[in-house]
C-alpha positions in Angstrom: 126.1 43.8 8.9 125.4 41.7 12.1 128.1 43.5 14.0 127.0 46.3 13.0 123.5 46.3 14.3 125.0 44.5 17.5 127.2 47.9 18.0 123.9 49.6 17.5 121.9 47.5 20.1 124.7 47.8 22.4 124.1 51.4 22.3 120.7 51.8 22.3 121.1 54.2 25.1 122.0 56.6 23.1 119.8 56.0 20.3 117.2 56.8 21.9 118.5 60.3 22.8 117.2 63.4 20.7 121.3 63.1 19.0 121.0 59.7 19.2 118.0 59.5 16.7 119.9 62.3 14.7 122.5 59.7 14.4 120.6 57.0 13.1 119.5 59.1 10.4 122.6 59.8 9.7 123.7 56.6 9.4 120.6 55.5 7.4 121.2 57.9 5.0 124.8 56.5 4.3 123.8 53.3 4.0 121.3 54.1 1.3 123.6 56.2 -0.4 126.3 53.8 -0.4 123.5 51.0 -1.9 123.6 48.5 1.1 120.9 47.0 2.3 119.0 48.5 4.4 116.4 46.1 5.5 118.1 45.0 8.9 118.5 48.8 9.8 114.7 49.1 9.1 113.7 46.1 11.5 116.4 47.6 14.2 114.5 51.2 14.0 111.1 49.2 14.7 113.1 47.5 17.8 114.3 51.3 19.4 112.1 53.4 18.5 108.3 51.0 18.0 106.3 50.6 14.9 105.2 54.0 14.2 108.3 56.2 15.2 110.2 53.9 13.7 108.5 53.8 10.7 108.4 58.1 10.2 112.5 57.7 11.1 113.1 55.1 8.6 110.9 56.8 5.9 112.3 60.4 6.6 115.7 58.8 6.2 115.1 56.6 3.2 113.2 60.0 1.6 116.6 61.9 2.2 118.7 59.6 0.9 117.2 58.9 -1.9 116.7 62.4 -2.5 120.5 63.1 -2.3 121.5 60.0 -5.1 119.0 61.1 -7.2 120.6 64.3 -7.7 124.2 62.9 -7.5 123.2 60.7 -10.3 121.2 63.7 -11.9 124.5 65.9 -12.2 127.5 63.7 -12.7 126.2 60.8 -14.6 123.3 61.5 -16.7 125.0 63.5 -19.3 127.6 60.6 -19.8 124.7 58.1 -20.1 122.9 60.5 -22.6 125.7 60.0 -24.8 126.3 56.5 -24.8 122.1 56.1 -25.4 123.2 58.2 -28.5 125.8 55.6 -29.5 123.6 52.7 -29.1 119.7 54.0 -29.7 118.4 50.5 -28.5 119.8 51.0 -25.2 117.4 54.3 -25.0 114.2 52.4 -25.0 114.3 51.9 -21.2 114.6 55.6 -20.7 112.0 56.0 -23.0 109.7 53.5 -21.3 110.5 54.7 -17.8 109.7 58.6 -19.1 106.1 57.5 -20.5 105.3 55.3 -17.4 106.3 57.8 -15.2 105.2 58.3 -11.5 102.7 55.2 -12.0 105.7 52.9 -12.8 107.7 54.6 -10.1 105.3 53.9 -7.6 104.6 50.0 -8.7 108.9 49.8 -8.6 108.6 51.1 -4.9 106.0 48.9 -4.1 108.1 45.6 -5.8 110.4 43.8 -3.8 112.5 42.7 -6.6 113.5 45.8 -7.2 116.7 47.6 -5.1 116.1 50.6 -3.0 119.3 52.0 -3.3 120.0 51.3 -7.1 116.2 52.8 -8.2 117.3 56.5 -6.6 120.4 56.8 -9.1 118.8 54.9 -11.6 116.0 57.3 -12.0 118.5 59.6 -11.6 119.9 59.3 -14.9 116.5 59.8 -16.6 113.7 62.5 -17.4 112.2 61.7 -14.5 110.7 65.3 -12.7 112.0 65.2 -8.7 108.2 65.8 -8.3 107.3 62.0 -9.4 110.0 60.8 -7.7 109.5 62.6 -4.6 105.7 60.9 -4.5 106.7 57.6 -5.7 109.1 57.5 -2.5 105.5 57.0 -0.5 105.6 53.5 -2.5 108.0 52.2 0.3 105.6 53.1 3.3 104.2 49.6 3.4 107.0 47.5 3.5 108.9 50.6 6.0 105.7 49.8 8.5 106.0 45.7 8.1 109.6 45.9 8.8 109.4 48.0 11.8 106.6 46.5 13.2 108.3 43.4 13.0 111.7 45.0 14.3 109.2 45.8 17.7 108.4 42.1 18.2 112.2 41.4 18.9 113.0 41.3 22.7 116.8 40.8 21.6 119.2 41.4 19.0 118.8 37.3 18.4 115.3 37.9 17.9 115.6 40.6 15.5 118.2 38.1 13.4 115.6 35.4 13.6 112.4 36.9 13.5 109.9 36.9 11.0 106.1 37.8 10.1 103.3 36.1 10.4 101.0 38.5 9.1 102.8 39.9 6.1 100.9 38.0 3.1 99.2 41.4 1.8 103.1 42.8 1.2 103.7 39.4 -0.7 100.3 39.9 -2.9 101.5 43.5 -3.0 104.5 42.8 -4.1 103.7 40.1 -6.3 100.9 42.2 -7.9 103.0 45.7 -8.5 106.0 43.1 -10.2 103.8 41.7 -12.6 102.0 45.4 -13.2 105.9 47.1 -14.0 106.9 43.7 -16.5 103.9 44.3 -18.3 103.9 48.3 -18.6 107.5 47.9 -19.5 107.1 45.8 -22.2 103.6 47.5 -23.5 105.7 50.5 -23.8 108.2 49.4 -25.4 106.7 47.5 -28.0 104.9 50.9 -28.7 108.2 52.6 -28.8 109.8 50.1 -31.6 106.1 50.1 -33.6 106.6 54.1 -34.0 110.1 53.4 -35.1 109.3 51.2 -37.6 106.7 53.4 -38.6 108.8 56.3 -38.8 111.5 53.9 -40.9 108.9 52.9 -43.5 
């Protein structure tokens, strides 16, 4: 990944051309797509393009590629998962959960940093999820979009950007800390309401 944002830097040039930007898109898009990380390309946007542009670039990226697994996942795999869930009911409850949390536990999932970028579009892909929730949760990711950028504009060099780090990024720790602690608990408050009503309905 290192030589890869060093082939970047060395053409910054370009990047910031009207193509050039088109091309980082582009290229943001695949990486999301492909589930790679996609923090160092986030902090590399904040280095060419500045906290703010880089932030709308990264975030109008990230939107569109998320967009694009969700409905890859939506056509080609959800039907397959639907019928192993009908195999094994237990292994339904987290659709279940997911479907009755909806766009509040898609939001908190954004906002958590223990939770993969990449593998949330397909996952939510593959259940009931409306492309309206998901589509509003994706505004979950502008905060940690903006800290990475603005940190990505502190670098003077493509060391820097390697090396640097906040100083000022405690709110996205209680943020993330916070929204963790909110999904574990509507997660499992859900589903121990789903297995009460099934042993209801057994009795």
């Amino acid at each position: 990944m290192n030589i890869f944002l060093e082939n970047i830097y060395n053409l910054s040039f370009f990047f910031n051309t009207g193509i050039g930007i088109f091309a980082f898109i582009c290229i943001y898009i695949l990486i999301v797509l492909l589930v790679l990380p996609s923090s160092l390309l986030s902090l590399l946007a904040g280095f060419l393009y500045g906290s703010y542009l880089g932030s709308f670039i990264v975030f109008i990226s990230a939107s569109i590629g998320a967009s694009v697994a969700f409905f890859i996942s939506k056509s080609f795999f959800a039907k397959k998962l639907k019928n192993f869930f009908t195999r094994y009911p237990k292994l339904g409850v987290m659709e279940r959960v997911v479907k009755k949390g909806g766009l509040k536990l898609i939001l908190l999932a954004r906002l958590s940093p223990i939770f993969p970028f990449g593998i949330l579009n397909y996952f939510y892909g593959l259940n009931n999820i409306k492309f309206r929730d998901f589509a509003i949760g994706l505004f979950g990711i502008i905060p940690g979009t903006f800290l990475y950028c603005s940190i990505g504009s502190l670098a003077k060099s493509i060391q820097d950007l390697k090396n640097v780090q906040s100083t000022n990024n405690l709110y996205m720790t209680i943020i993330g800390v916070l929204s963790t602690f909110l999904v574990v608990y509507f997660s499992a408050k859900y589903s121990r309401e789903y297995f009460e009503k099934s042993e209801e309905f057994n009795l």
